[in-house]
C-alpha positions as CSV (number, residue, x, y, z in Angstrom):
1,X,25.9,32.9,-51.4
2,X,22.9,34.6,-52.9
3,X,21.9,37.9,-51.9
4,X,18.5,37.1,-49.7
5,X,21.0,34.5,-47.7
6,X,23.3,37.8,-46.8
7,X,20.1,39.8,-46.4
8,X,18.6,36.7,-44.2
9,X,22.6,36.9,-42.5
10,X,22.4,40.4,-41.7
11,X,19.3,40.1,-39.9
12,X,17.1,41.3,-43.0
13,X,14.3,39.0,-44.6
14,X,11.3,39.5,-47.3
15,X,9.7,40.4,-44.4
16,X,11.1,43.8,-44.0
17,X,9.4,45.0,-46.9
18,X,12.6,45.6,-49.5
19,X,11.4,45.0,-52.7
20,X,13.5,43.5,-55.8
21,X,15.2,46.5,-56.9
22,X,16.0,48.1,-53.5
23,X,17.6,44.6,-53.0
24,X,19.5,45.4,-56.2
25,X,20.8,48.7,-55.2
26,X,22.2,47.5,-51.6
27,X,24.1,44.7,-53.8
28,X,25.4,47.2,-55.9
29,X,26.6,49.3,-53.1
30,X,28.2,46.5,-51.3
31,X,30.2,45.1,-53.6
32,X,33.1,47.2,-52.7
33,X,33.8,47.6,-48.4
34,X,33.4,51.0,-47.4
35,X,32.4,51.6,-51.1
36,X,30.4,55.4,-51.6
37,X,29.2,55.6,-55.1
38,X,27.8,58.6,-57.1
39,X,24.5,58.7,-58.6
40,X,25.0,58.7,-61.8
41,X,27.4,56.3,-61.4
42,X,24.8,53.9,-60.2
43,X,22.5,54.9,-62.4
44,X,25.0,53.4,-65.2
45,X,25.8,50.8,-63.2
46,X,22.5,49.3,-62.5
47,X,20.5,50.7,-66.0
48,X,17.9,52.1,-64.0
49,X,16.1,55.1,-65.1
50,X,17.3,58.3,-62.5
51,X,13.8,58.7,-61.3
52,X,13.1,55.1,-60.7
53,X,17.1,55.1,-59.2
54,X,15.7,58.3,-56.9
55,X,12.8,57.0,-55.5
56,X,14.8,53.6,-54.8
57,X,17.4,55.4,-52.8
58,X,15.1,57.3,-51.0
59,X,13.2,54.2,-49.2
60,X,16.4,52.7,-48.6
61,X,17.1,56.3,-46.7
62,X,13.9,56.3,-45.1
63,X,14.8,52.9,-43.9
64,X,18.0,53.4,-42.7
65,X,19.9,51.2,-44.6
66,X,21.7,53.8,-47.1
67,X,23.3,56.9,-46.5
68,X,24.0,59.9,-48.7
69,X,27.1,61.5,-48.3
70,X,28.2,64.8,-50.0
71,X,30.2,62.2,-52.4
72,X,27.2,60.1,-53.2
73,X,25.7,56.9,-52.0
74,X,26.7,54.1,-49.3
75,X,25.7,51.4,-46.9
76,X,24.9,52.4,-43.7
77,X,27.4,50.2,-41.7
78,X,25.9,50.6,-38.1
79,X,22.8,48.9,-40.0
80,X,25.2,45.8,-39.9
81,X,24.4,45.4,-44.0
82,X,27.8,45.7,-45.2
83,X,28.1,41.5,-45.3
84,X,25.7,41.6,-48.6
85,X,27.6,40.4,-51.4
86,X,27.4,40.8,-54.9
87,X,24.2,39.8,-57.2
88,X,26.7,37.5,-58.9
89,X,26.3,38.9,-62.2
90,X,28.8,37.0,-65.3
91,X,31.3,39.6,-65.1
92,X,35.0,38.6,-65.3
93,X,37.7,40.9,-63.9
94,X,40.9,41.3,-65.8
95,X,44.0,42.6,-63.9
96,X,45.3,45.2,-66.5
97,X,47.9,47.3,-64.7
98,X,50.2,46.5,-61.8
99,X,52.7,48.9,-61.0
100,X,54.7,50.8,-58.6
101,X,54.4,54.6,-57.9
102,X,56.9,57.2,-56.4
103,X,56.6,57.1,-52.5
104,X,55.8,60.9,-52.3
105,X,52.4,60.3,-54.1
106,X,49.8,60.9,-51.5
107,X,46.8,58.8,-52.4
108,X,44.7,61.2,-50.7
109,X,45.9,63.5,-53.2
110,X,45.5,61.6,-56.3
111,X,41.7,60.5,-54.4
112,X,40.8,64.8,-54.2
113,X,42.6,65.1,-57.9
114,X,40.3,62.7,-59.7
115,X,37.7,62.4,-57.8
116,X,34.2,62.8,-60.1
117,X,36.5,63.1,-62.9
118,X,35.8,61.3,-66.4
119,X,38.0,60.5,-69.4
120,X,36.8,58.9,-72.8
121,X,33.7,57.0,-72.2
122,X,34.1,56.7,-68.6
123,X,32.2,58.2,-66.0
124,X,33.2,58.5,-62.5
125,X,31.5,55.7,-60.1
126,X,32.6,55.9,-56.7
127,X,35.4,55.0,-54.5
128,X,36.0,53.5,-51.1
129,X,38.9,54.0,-48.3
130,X,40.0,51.1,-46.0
131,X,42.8,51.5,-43.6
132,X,45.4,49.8,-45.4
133,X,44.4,50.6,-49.4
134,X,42.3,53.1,-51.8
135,X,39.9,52.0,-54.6
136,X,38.5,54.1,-57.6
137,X,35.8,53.1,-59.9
138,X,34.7,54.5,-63.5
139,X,32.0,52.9,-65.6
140,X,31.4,53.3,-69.5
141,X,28.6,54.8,-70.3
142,X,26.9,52.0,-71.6
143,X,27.5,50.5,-68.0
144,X,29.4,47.4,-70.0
145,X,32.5,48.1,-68.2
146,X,33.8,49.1,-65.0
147,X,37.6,50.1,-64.2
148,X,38.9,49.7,-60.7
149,X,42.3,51.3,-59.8
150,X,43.1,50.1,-56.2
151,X,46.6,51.9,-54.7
152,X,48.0,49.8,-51.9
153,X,51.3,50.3,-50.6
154,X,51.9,52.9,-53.4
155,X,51.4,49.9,-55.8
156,X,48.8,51.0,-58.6
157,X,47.0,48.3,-59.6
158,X,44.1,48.5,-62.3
159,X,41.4,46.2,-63.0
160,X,39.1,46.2,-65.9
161,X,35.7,44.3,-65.4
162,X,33.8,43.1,-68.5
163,X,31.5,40.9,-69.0
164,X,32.1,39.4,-72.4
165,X,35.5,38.2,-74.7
166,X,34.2,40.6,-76.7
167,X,34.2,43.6,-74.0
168,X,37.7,42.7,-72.5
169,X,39.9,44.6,-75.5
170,X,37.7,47.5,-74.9
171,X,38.3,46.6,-71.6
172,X,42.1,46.6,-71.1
173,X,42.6,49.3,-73.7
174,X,40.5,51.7,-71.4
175,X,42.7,50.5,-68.6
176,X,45.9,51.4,-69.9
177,X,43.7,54.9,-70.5
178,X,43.1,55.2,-66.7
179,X,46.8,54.3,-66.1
180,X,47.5,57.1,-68.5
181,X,45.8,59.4,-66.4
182,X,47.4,58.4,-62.9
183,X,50.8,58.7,-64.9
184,X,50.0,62.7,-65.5
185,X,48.8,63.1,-61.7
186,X,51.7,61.2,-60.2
187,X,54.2,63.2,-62.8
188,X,53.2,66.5,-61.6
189,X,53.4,65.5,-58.1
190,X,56.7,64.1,-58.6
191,X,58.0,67.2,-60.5
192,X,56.1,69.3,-57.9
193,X,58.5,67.6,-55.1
194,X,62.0,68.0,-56.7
C-alpha cells in the first residue's frame, strides 16, 4: 500500500495541504511503531539538508501531526497517523545477530546507556518502546545503512538494512560492531550483579 492510500486511510488527503516532503518525513517516522527519532538521525536518513529538514518538521508541528520530544521526533498518535507505512524504498534487511542475553540485563538500562551514542560510522537514529520489546536504530553517515537492534524477551536480535549486494558486507560487518558494543554493556552489568 502506497503512502497517499495510508494517508487517504488515516483520514488525510492532498487536500490537507502536506506537500511531498512532509509526506516523506511522516513515512520516515512511521516506519517503526512508537518509533522517536533524532534529528540528525533523520536528517541522514532522508538526505535532506538540516534547514530544509527544520522547516519540514516545523509544519508538520504546526499541524499537529509530529511531536518533539526531548529525545527527538515522532508521530503524533492521537492524530490517528501511526497506520502510514513505509515509502517502500529497495532496501533489504539482513538479520545479522540473534542471541540471548543474561536475564539481569534491564533493557531500560542498556536503552539510557546507549542512547544518542555512536560507534564507527554510525550515528544514533532513534528508538521506539512497545510493551512487549525495545528497538534501537543507528545510520551510517552516508545514510546507506541502517542497524536495528530489537531486545525482546532478553533475546538480542540485530538487523542490518542495506540497500545493495554491495552494501550488505558493510552491512553485517557493522552489525557484528553494534553486537560488540551490547557485549561490553551487558558484561558490565553482569559483573556489576555478581
Amino acid at each position: 500500500m502506497s503512502v497517499i492510500d495510508h494517508f487517504q486511510r488515516c483520514g488525510l488527503s492532498s487536500d490537507d495541504g502536506l506537500d511531498y516532503r512532509q509526506r516523506e518525513v511522516l513515512s520516515a517516522l512511521s516506519e517503526e511503531q512508537k518509533a522517536t527519532y533524532s534529528f540528525q538521525g533523520l536528517r541522514r536518513k532522508l538526505g535532506l539538508h538540516q534547514e530544509m529538514l527544520s522547516r519540514t518538521l516545523d509544519r508538520l508541528e504546526e499541524q499537529d501531526l509530529v511531536e518533539r520530544t526531548e529525545d527527538g521526533y515522532r508521530i503524533n498518535y492521537d492524530r490517528h497517523v501511526s497506520q502510514l507505512g513505509g515509502a517502500g524504498s529497495a532496501s533489504t534487511e539482513t538479520r545479522a545477530v540473534t542471541a540471548n542475553l543474561p536475564h539481569e540485563v534491564d533493557p531500560t538500562f542498556l536503552l539510557r546507556s546507549l542512547k544518542g551514542r555512536w560507534f564507527s560510522e554510525f550515528r544514533w537514529l532513534g528508538y521506539s518502546v512497545t510493551p512487549s520489546s525495545l528497538t534501537m536504530s543507528w545510520i551510517s553517515d552516508d545514510g546507506r545503512v541502517q542497524l536495528r537492534a530489537t531486545l525482546l524477551n532478553n533475546t538480542l536480535m540485530i538487523d542490518a538494512i542495506h540497500g545493495s549486494a554491495i552494501e550488505k558486507d558493510r552491512a553485517v560487518r557493522s552489525a557484528f560492531e553494534l553486537f560488540d558494543l551490547f557485549t561490553d554493556r551487558t558484561s558490565a552489568i553482569s559483573q556489576a550483579a555478581s
